[in-house]
C-alpha positions, 0 to 999 in steps of 0.5 A, spaced: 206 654 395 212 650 399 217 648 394 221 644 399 218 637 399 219 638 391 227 640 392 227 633 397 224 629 392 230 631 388 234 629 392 232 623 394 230 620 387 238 623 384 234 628 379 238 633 375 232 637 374 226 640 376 221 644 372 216 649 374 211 652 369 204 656 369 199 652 367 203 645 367 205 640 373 211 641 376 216 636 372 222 633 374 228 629 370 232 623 372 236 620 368 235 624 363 226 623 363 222 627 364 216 626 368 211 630 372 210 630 379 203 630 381 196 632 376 195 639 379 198 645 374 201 650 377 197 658 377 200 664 375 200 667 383 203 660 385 210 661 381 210 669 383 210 666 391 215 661 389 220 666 386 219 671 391 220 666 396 228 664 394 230 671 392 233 676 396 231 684 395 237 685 391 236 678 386 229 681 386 231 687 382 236 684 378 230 680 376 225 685 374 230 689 371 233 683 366 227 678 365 231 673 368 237 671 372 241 665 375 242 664 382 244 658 387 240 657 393 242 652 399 237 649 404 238 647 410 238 640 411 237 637 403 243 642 398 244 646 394 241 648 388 243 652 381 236 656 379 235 659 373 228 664 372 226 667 366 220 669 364 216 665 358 208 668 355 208 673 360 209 669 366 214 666 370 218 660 370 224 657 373 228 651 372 232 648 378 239 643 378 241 640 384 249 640 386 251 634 390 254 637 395 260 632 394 265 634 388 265 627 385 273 624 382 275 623 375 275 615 377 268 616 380 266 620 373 269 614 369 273 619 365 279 618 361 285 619 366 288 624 361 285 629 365 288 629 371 295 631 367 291 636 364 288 640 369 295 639 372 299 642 366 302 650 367 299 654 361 295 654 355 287 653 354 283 647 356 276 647 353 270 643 356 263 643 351 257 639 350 249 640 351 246 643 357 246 638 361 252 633 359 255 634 365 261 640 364 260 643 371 261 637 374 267 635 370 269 642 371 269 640 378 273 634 378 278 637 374 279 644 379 278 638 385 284 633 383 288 640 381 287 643 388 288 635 391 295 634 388 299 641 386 300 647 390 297 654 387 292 660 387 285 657 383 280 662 381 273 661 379 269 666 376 262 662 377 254 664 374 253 662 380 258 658 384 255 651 384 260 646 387 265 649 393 272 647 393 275 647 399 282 649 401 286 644 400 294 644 395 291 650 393 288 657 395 281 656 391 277 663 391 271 662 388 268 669 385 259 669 383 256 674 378 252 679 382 255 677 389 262 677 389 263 682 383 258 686 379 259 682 372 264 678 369 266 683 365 269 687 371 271 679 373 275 677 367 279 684 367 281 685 375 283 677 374 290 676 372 291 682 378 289 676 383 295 672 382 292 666 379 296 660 375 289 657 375 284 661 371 276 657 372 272 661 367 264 659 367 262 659 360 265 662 355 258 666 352 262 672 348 267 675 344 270 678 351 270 672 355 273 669 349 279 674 348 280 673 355 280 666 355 286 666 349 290 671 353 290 668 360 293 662 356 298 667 353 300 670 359 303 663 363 296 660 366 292 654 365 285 657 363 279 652 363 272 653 362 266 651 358 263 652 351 256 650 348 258 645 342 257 638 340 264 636 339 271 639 337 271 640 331 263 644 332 267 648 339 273 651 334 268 654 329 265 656 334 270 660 337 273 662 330 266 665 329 266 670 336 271 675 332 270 678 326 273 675 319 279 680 318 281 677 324 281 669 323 289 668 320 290 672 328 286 667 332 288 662 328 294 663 330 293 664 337 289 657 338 295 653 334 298 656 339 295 656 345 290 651 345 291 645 351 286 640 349 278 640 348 274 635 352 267 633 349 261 631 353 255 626 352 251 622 357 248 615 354 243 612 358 246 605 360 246 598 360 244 599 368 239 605 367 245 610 369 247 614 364 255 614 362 259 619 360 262 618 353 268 623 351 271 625 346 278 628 346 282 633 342 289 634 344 293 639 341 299 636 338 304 639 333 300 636 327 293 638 330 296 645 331 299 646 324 291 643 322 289 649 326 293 655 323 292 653 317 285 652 318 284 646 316 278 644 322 275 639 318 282 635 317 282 634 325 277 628 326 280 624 322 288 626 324 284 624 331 282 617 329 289 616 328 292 618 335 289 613 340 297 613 342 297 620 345 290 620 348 285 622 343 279 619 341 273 622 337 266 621 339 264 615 335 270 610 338 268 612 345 261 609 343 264 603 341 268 602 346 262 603 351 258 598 347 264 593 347 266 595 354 258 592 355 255 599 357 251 602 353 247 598 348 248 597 340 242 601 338 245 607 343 252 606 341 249 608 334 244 612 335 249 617 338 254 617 334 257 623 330 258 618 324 252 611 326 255 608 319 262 608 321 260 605 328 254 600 327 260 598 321 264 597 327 260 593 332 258 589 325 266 587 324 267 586 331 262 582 332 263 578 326 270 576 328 268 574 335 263 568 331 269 567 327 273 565 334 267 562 336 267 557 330 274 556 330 274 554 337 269 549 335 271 545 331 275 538 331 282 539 331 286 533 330 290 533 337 283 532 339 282 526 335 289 523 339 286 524 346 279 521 345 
């Protein structure tokens, strides 16, 4: 079974996603839905084709060995792809994501221009979280790319696997995938700081390692930035204080008011034109977010957030808003996504009765008007 014509389609149609599944029709996502290509459900013997024809004898032991694996894999002429395989029901399945080949600006994302100062700071810890699918590799990207465009230095990833490529430009960029360039990301994150970076690109933060590797890079005098799977701030905190174990939560509490840069938390909302955007919250680590975070006060932060528009933060119930107001994103899904739906559908409802009270004052007859008639 060629596979080809369905990586062109994605291509073609901006599709995020493609799905491949024993017994279903090859699905594919745009603009977060999913549709199937075709009738035909795909059989046991057609997936083992498809599989054994992307993978190399090395990625085809890994495979067999481990169940499942991550690759990237370029064609010729159409792109280059992120490719996870993995079995379910005794089969195998796969689900593929097309990387564009150009690294998109921070402008062209419309995300907040705070992040170009952040990816440019010296030192600390930059945590970017969200669903799978909301867009952290591709602000990750961005970031790393407006980084390597305006500050010389040595950057360097450790990718599973590498999904945009930097060019050298300001900065050395040196790229390291899982199972290519280095056996784990164990051996990566231990050999790193021996490469002499000031910029240390972690994939994602998956463990209690990575973890501690991530806290002690921002220690050491590096900018480390990486990924976690978390719906906002407050839930990536948690996260990160519930990789250790309790006698050490004072110590990593500690360490994260400390060196803890900023959070940027990502969802994507389908827009007004049919083109999702990106609404993005953002947690700054001020003096009083700090002292919050040693104290172990993570619930207090939202609300310590609201209040600090001035210096760059916003949570993710006034991005809605502002979407909503800036005439992106629809009423309905302004409150749909919200963390808190009555604290924004009782923004939009002052909002928009206040612009009727303009709107009526605008009518009515003013005694100058009675003057000029």
């Amino acid at each position: 079974m060629d596979i080809t014509p369905f990586f062109k389609l994605m291509v073609d149609k901006g599709a995020s996603d493609l799905f491949f599944s024993v017994g279903a029709p090859p699905n594919i996502k745009i603009e977060g839905v999913t549709s199937p290509v075709g009738q035909v459900p795909i059989k046991s013997n057609q997936m083992a084709e498809i599989v054994l024809s992307i993978m190399n004898d090395a990625q085809q032991k890994e495979f067999e060995s481990k169940m499942e694996l991550n690759m990237a894999f370029s064609l010729a002429g159409v792109g280059r792809f992120r490719i996870n395989l993995f079995r379910q029901r005794g089969e195998v399945a796969m689900v593929v994501r097309y990387i564009k080949g150009e690294i998109p600006s921070i402008e062209d994302l419309n995300l907040p221009q705070i992040l170009k100062s952040l990816v440019l700071e010296l030192r600390g810890l930059v945590l970017v979280v969200g669903s799978t699918g909301s867009g952290k590799s591709t602000t990750l990207a961005a970031m790393i790319n407006h980084r390597n465009e305006n500050h010389r230095g040595h950057i360097l990833t450790i990718e599973d696997p590498i999904e945009y490529i930097h060019q050298h430009k300001k900065s050395i960029v040196d790229q390291r995938e899982i199972g290519i360039d280095t056996l784990s990301y164990d051996n990566a994150l231990k050999n790193a700081m021996r490469e002499a970076p000031d910029v240390i690109l972690i994939g994602e933060i998956r463990d209690l390692n990575s973890m501690k590797h991530a806290i002690a890079y921002a220690e050491t005098g590096h900018l480390c930035i990486s990924t976690l799977h978390a719906n906002n701030a407050n839930q990536a905190l948690d996260r990160v204080i519930n990789f250790f174990p309790d006698e050490a939560r004072q110590q990593i509490l500690l360490d994260l008011s400390l060196n803890l840069k900023a959070i940027i938390s990502l969802r994507l909302i389908p827009g007004i034109d049919n083109q999702r955007v990106a609404a993005v919250e953002i947690l700054i680590n001020s003096p009083y977010i700090s002292d919050l975070i040693e104290k172990g006060k993570i619930d207090d932060i939202k609300e310590v957030m609201a209040r600090s528009t001035e210096q760059g933060m916003q949570t993710f119930d006034q991005a809605l808003f502002n979407l909503y107001k800036e005439g992106k994103i629809t009423k309905e899904n302004a409150i749909k996504y919200a963390d808190s739906k009555n604290n924004v559908g009782l923004q939009i409802r002052l909002g928009e009765e206040k612009n009727f009270n303009v709107q009526d004052e605008n009518l009515q007859i003013q005694p100058d008007d009675i003057d000029k008639i």
